[in-house]
C-alpha positions as CSV (number, residue, x, y, z in Angstrom):
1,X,3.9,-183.0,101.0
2,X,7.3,-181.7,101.3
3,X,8.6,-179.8,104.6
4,X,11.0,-176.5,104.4
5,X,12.8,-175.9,107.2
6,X,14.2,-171.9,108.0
7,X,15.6,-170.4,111.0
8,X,15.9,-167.0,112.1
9,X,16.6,-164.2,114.4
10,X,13.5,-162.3,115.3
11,X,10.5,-163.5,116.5
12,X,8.3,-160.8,115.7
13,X,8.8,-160.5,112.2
14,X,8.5,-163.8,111.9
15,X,5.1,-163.7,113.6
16,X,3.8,-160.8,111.5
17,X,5.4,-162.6,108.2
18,X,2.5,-165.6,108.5
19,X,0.0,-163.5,110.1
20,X,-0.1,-160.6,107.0
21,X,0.4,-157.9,109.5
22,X,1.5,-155.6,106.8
23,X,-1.6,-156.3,105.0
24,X,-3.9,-156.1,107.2
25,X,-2.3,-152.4,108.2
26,X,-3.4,-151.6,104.7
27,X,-6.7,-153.0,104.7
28,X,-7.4,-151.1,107.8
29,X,-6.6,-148.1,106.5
30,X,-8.8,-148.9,103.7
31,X,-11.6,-149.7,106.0
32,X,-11.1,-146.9,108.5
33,X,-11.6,-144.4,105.7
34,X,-15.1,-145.6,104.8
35,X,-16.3,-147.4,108.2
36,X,-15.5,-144.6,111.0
37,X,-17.4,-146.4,113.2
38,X,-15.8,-149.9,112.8
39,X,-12.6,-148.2,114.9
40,X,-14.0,-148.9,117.8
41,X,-13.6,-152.6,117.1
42,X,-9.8,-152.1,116.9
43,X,-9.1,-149.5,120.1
44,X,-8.3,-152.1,121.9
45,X,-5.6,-154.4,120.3
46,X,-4.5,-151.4,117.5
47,X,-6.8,-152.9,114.9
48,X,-4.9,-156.1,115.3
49,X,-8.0,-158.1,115.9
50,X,-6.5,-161.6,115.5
51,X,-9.1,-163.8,115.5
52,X,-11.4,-161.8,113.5
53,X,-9.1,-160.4,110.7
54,X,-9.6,-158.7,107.7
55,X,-7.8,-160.1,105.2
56,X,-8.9,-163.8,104.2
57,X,-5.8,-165.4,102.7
58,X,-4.6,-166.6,106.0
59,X,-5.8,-168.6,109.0
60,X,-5.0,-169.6,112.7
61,X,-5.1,-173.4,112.8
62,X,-3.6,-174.6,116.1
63,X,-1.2,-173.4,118.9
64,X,0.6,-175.0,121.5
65,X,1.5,-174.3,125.3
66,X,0.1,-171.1,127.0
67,X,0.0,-168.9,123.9
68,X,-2.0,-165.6,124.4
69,X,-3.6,-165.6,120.5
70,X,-6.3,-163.2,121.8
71,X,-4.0,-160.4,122.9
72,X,-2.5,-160.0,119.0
73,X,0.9,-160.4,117.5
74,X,3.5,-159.1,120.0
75,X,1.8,-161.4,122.7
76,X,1.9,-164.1,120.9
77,X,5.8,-163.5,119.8
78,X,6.9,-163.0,123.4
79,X,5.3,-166.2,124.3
80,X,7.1,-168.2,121.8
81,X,10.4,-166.5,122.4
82,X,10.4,-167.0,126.5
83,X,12.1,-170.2,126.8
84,X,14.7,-168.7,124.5
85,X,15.4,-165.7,127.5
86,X,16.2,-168.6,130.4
87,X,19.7,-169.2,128.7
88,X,22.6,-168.1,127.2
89,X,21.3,-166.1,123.6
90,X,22.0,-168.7,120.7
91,X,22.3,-167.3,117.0
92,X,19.0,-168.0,114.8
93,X,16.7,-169.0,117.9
94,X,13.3,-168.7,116.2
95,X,12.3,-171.8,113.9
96,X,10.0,-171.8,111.2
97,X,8.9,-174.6,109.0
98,X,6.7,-174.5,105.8
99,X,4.4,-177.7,105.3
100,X,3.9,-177.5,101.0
101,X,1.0,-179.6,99.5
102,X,0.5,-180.9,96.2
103,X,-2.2,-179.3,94.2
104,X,-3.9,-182.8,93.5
105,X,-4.8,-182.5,97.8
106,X,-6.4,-179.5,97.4
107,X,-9.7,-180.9,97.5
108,X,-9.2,-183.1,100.6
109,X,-7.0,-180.8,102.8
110,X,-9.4,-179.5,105.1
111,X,-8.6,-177.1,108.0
112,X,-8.7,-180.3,110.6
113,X,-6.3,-182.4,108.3
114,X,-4.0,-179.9,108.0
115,X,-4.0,-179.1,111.8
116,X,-3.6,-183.3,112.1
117,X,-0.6,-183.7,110.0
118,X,0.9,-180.3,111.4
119,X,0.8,-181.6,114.5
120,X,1.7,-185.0,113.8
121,X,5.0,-183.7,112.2
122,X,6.2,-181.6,115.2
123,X,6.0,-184.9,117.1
124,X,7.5,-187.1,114.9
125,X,10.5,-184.8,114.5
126,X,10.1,-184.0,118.7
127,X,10.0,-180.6,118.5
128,X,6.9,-181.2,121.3
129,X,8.2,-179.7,124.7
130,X,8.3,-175.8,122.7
131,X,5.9,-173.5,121.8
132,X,4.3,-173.5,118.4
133,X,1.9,-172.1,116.4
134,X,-0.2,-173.3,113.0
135,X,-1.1,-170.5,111.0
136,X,-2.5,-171.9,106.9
137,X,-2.0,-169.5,103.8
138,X,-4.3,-169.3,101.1
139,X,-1.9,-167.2,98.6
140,X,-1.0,-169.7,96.6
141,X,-2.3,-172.4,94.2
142,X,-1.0,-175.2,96.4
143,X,-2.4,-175.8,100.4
144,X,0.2,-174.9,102.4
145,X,0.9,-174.0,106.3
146,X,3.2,-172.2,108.4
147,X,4.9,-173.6,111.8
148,X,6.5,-170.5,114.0
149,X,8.4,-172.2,117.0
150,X,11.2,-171.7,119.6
151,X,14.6,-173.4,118.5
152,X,15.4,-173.6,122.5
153,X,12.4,-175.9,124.4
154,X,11.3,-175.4,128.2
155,X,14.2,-177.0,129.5
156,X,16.8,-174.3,128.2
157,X,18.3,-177.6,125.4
158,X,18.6,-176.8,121.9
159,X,16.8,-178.5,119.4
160,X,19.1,-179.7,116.7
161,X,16.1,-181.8,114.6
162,X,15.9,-177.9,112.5
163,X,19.0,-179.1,110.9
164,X,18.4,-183.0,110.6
165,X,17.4,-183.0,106.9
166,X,16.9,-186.5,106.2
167,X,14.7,-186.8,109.2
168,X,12.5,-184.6,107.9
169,X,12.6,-186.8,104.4
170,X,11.7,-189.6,106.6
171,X,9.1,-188.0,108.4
172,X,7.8,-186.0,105.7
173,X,7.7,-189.7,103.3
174,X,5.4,-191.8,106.0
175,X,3.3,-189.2,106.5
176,X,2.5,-189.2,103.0
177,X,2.1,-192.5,103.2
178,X,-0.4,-192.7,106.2
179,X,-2.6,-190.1,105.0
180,X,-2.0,-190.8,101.1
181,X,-0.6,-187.5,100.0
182,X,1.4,-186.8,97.1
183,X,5.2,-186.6,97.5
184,X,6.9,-183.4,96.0
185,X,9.5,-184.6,93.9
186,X,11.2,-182.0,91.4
187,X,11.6,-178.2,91.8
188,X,10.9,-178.6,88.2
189,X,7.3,-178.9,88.9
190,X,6.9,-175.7,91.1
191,X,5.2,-172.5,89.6
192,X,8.2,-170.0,89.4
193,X,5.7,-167.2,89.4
194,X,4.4,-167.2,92.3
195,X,7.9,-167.4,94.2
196,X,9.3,-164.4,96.4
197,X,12.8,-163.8,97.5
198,X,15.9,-166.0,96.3
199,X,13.7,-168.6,95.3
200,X,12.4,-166.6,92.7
201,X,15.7,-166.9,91.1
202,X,17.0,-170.1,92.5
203,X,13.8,-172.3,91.2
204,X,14.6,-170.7,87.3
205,X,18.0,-171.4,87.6
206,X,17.4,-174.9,88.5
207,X,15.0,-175.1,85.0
208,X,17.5,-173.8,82.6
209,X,20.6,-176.3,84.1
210,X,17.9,-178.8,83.9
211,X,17.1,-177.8,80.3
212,X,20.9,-177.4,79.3
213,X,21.3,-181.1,80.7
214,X,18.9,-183.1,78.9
215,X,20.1,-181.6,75.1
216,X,21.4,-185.0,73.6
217,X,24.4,-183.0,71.9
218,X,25.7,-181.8,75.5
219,X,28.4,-185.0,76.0
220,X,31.1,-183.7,78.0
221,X,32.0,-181.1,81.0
222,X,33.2,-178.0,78.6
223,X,30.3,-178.3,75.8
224,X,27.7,-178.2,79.4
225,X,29.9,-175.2,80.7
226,X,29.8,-173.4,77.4
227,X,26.1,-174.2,77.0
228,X,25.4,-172.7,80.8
229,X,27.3,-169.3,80.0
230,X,25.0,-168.9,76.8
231,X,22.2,-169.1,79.4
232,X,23.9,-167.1,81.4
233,X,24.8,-169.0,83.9
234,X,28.6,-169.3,84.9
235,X,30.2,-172.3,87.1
236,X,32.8,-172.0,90.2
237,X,34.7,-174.4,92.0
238,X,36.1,-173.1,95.2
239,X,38.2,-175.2,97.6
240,X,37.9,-174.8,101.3
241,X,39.7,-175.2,103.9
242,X,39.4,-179.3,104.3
243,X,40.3,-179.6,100.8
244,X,37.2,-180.3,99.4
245,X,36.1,-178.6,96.6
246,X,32.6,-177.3,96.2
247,X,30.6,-176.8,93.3
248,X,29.0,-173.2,92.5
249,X,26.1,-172.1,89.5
250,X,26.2,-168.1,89.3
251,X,23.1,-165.9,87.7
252,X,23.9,-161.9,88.1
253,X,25.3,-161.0,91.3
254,X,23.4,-164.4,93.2
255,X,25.8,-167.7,93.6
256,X,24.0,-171.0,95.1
257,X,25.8,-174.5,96.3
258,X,24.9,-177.2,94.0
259,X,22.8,-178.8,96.9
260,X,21.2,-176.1,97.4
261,X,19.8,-176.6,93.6
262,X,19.7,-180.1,93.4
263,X,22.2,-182.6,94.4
264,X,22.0,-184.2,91.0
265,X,23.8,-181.3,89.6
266,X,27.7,-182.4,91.1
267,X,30.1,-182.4,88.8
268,X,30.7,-185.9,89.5
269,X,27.5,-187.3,89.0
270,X,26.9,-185.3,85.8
271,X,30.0,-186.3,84.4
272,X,29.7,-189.9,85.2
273,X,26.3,-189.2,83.0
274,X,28.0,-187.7,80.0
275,X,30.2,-190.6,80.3
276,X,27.4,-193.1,79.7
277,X,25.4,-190.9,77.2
278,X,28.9,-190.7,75.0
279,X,29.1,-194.5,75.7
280,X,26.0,-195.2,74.2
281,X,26.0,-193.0,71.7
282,X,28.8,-194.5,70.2
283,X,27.4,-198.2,70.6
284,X,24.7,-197.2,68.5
285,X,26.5,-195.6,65.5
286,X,28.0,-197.9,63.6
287,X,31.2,-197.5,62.1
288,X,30.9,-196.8,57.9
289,X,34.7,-198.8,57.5
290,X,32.7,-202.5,59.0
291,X,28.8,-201.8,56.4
292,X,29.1,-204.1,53.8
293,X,27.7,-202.5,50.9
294,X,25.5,-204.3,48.7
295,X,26.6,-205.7,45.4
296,X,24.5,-204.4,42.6
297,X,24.1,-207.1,39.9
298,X,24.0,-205.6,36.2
299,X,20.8,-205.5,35.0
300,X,20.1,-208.0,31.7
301,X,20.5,-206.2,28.5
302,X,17.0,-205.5,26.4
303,X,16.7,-204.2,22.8
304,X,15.1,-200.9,22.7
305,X,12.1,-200.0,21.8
306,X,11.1,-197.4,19.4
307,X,8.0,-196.7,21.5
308,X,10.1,-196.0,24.9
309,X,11.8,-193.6,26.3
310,X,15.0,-194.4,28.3
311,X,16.1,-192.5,30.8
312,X,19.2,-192.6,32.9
313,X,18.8,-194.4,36.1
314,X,20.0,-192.3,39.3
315,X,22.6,-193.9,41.6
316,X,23.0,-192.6,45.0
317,X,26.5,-190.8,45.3
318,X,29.5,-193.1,46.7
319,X,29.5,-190.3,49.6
320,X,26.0,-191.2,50.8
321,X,26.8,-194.8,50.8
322,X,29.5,-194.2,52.8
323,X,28.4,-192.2,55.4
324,X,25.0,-193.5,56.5
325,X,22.5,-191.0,57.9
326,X,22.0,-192.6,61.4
327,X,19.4,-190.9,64.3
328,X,21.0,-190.8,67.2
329,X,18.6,-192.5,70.1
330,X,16.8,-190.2,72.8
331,X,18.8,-189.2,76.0
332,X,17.7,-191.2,79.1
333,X,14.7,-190.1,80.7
334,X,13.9,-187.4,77.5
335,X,11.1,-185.0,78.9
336,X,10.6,-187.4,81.4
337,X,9.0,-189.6,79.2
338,X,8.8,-193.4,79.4
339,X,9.0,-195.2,76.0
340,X,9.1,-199.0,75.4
341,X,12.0,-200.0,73.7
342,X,10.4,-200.8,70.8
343,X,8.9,-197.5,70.3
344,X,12.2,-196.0,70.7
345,X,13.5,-198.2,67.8
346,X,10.7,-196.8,65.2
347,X,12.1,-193.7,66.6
348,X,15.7,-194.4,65.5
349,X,14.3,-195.3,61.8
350,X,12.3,-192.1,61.4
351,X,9.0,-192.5,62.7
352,X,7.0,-190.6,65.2
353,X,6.2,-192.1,69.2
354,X,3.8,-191.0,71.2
355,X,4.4,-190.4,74.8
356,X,3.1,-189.6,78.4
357,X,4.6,-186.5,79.4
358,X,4.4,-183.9,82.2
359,X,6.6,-180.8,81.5
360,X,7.6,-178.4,84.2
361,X,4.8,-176.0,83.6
362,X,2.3,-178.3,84.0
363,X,0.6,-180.2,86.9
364,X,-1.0,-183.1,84.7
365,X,0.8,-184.7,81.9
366,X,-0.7,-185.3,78.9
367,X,0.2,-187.4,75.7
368,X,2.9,-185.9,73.1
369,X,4.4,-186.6,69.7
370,X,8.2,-187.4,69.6
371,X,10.3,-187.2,66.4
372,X,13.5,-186.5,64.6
373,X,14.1,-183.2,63.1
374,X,16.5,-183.6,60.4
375,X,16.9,-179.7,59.7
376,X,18.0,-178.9,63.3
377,X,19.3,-182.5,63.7
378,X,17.2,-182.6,67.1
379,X,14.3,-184.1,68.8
380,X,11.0,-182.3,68.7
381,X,7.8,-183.0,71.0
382,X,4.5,-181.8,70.0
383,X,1.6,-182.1,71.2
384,X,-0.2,-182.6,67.9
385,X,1.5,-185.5,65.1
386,X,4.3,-184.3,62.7
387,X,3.0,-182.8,59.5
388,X,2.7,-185.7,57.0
389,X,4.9,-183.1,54.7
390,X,7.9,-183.4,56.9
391,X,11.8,-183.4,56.1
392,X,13.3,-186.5,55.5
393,X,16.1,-186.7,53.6
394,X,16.3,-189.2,50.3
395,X,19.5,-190.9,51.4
396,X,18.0,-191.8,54.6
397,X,14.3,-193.3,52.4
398,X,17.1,-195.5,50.7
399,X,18.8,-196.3,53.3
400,X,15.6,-197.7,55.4
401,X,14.5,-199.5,51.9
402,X,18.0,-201.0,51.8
403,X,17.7,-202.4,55.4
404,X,13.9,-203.8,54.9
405,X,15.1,-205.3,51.9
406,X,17.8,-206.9,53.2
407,X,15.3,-208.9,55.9
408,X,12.9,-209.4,53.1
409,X,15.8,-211.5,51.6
410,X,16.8,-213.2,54.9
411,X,12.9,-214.1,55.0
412,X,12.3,-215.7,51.9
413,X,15.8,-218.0,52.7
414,X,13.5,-219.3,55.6
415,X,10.8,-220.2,53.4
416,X,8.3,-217.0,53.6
417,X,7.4,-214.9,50.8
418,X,6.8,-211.4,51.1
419,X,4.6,-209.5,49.1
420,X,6.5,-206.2,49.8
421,X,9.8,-205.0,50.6
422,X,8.4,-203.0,53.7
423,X,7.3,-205.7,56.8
424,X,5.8,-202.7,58.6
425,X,3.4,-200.8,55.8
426,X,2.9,-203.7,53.7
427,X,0.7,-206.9,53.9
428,X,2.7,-210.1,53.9
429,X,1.8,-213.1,52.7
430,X,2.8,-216.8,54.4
431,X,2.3,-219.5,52.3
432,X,0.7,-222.1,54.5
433,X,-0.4,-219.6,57.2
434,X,-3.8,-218.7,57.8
435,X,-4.6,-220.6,54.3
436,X,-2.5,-218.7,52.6
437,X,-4.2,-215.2,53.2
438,X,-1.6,-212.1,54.4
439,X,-1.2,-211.9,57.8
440,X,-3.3,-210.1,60.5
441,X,-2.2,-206.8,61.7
442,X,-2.8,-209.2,65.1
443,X,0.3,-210.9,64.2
444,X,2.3,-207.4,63.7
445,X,1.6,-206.2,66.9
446,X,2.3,-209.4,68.7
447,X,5.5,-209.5,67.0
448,X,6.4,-206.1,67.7
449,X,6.0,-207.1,71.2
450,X,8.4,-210.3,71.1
451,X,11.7,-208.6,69.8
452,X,14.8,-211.2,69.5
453,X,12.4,-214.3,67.3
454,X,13.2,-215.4,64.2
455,X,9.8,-215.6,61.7
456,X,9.5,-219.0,62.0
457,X,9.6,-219.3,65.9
458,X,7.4,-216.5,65.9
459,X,4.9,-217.7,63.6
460,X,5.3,-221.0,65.4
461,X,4.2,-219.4,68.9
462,X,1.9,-217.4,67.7
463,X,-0.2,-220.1,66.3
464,X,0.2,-222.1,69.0
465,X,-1.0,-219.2,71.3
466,X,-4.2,-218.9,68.6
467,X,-4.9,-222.4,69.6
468,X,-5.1,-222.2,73.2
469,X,-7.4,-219.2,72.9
470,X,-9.7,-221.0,70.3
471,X,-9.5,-224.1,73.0
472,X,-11.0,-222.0,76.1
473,X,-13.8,-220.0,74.0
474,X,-15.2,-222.9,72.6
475,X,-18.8,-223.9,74.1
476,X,-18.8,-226.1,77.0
477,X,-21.9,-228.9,76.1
């Protein structure tokens, strides 16, 4: 649950906003047309009948104080607005707060609950000695409800908790926690399409910086700002009169504040980000001057053979040895996806990760497939595997040989042979392990899972580990 505090000016309109009174006008017209004799139901309030209304998308929860809810809409407007006439007019006087549930409560937020934790947030936030009313929506996908109130309580005082923002994170937090509701946590996760107003711009605006910002090649302040104004999007800084400089993201003819977006999106903060994402980026890619490239050793001379054809043996191009092709690793917190660190380096040498992953659009995540693209030198995610007839270029295939070779090597110094150049693909075998049989693909996974060991401590470990399990399942006589 997240709360959304507003204040305005009128207290009518505000009254016939969560009420529908423009659409119940228009289904009474409907009605009156067809059901002439229904009027008579409506004489006597206008046909603003607000307990039994016509339209069923909205609903009259709770009210506080001496609220006439019988007597329709401009009664119950007056009410809330006297303690407002007993001082001097204030600018904005009419509160109204928006209580937004998660989808995944839909099924347990009842009418009663609702009213519970309505009422349990006016308290907390002591907005108790004003009137209120509880009026719930049913418009939208999510359960949600609607809190009208006076900004000025019985005593003439001003209430100043409407612009206390992190109390209402506080509140809104432990009573999430006390009634185990889901905390909102991204605008990325709202459905744009059901938004009215500025927020029906603001909310997309907020998905394409988002978008812009997690593209690996964006590094720096200008590439982001050049990337924005392709989207559309153009940035201001204007200074006020304190000297403080605020940060602006324009779409059309609408400007918003940064914190108004997302707080995240400072220019600070997101420099301070490239900063780190250039800084690892560059710890990563290793310089071509320091690889040592290996020395070929001329292969022994052979007569030839009538019988045999010779062909000329293709050498990779000095170039290509001396620019290796290297994948740049994922951004932090790609797609929002968490991956283990060892997944990420299969990623780095080609190979496809899965993932958990819950985009914007969707309200449950679901498992993609993460890989390199080497034709648009990006990261794709798919939700089915990569095509086993993929891209990859032949200087990179060489290069990975070249690298498994080279700890094929180091291996059989310690006194392991391998049966194949590829540790991964290939069965191993370990003289005097497992009596001399290749090794499990047990053994792969546990070593995939102990990063930093040498073979022989790891072999060493592992069968130590084999022999405590083989010691508690024995049977007990």
């Amino acid at each position: 649950m997240i709360a959304y505090i507003i204040s305005g000016s009128g207290f009518g309109g505000c009254v016939d906003y969560v009420t529908r009174s423009k659409l119940e006008e228009k289904l009474h017209k409907e009605q009156s047309k067809g059901l002439k004799a229904d009027e008579r139901k409506y004489e006597s309030n206008k046909g603003e009948d607000i307990i039994d209304h016509l339209s069923k998308d909205w609903k009259l929860l709770s009210s506080s104080g001496e609220i006439r809810i019988y007597e329709g809409r401009k009664a119950m407007a007056d009410d809330i607005a006297r303690p407002s006439r007993q001082r001097k007019p204030i600018k904005d006087p009419v509160g109204h707060i928006s209580l937004d549930f998660h989808p995944d409560d839909a099924s347990k937020m009842t009418d009663e609950l609702m009213t519970e934790v309505a009422q349990e947030y006016m308290r907390q936030m002591g907005l108790t000695n004003t009137p209120y009313i509880v009026v719930r929506h049913f418009d939208k996908a999510h359960p949600h409800c609607h809190i009208v109130f006076s900004r000025v309580d019985y005593d003439g005082k001003i209430l100043t908790q409407t612009t206390n923002f992190k109390k209402n994170e506080r509140v809104c937090k432990a009573l999430n926690l006390k009634h185990r509701l889901t905390q909102g946590k991204s605008k990325l996760n709202t459905d744009v399409s059901k938004l009215r107003g500025k927020d029906k711009i603001r909310y997309p605006l907020v998905h394409n910086i988002a978008g812009v910002y997690i593209r690996p090649e964006i590094q720096d302040w200008n590439s982001f700002l050049i990337a924005l104004k392709r989207q559309g999007i153009t940035v201001k800084e204007k200074t006020g009169q304190s000297g403080k400089t605020n940060l602006y993201y324009c779409t059309g003819r609408h400007e918003f504040w940064y914190k108004k977006l997302d707080p995240f999106f400072s220019r600070e903060n997101l420099e301070l980000k490239f900063k780190a994402r250039r800084e690892k980026q560059q710890a990563v890619t290793p310089d071509p001057k320091s690889i040592q490239q290996p020395v070929r050793e001329p292969a022994p001379k052979r007569a030839p053979q009538t019988s045999e054809i010779t062909r000329p043996s293709v050498a990779p191009k000095p170039q290509e040895q001396l620019k290796p092709i290297v994948i740049p690793p994922l951004p932090d917190g790609y797609m929002g996806a968490r991956i283990a660190p060892h997944e990420l380096a299969r990623y780095q040498k080609g190979d496809a990760v899965c993932a958990y992953i819950c985009k914007p659009d969707e309200i449950v995540g679901k498992h993609y497939w993460i890989w390199y693209d080497f034709k648009t030198a990006q990261p794709r995610c798919e939700p089915t595997p990569p095509p086993a007839d993929r891209y990859i270029p032949e200087a990179f295939k060489r290069q990975m040989t070249a690298s498994q070779s080279a700890f094929v090597n180091n291996s059989q110094r310690a006194g392991i042979t391998l049966s194949s150049p590829s540790f991964v693909g290939a069965p191993i075998q370990d003289e005097g392990f497992a009596h001399g049989s290749a090794l499990t693909d047990d053994f792969k996974l546990w070593l995939s899972r102990h990063p930093g060991l040498t073979i022989e401590e790891a072999l060493h470990r592992y069968r130590e580990e084999q022999k405590t399990k083989q010691r508690r399942n024995r049977p007990k006589f």
